[in-house]
C-alpha positions in Angstrom: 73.9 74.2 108.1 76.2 77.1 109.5 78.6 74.9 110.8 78.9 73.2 107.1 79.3 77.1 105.6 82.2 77.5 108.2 83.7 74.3 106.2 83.3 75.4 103.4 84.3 78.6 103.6 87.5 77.4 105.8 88.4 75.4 102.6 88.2 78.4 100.2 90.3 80.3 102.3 93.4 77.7 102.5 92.9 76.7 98.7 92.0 79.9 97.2 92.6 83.0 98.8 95.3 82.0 100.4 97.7 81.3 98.4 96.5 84.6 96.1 98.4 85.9 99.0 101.4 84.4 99.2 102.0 84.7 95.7 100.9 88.7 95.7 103.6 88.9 98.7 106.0 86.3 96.3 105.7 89.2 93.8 106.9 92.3 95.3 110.2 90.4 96.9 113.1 91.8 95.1 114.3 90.0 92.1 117.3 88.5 93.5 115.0 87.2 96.5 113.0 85.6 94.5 115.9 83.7 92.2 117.0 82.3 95.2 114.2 81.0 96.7 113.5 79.8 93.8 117.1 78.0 93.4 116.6 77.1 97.2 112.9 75.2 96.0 114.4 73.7 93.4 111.5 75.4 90.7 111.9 76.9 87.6 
């Protein structure tokens, strides 16, 4: 049973906290950072 909890808790770390991360980092880039990136990723 633990080692399923380790899964599981694994999993809502890469699909859930994660990337609440990235995008908190994402947001305090400088504007003109984050245009090109974007440009670079091709998003809107």
């Amino acid at each position: 049973a633990i080692v399923l909890f380790e899964l599981l808790n694994m999993i809502a770390e890469s699909q859930i906290a994660q990337p609440k991360r990235v995008d908190e980092i994402f947001g305090r880039l400088p504007e003109g950072a984050k245009k090109h990136i974007k440009k670079r990723d091709g998003t809107p």
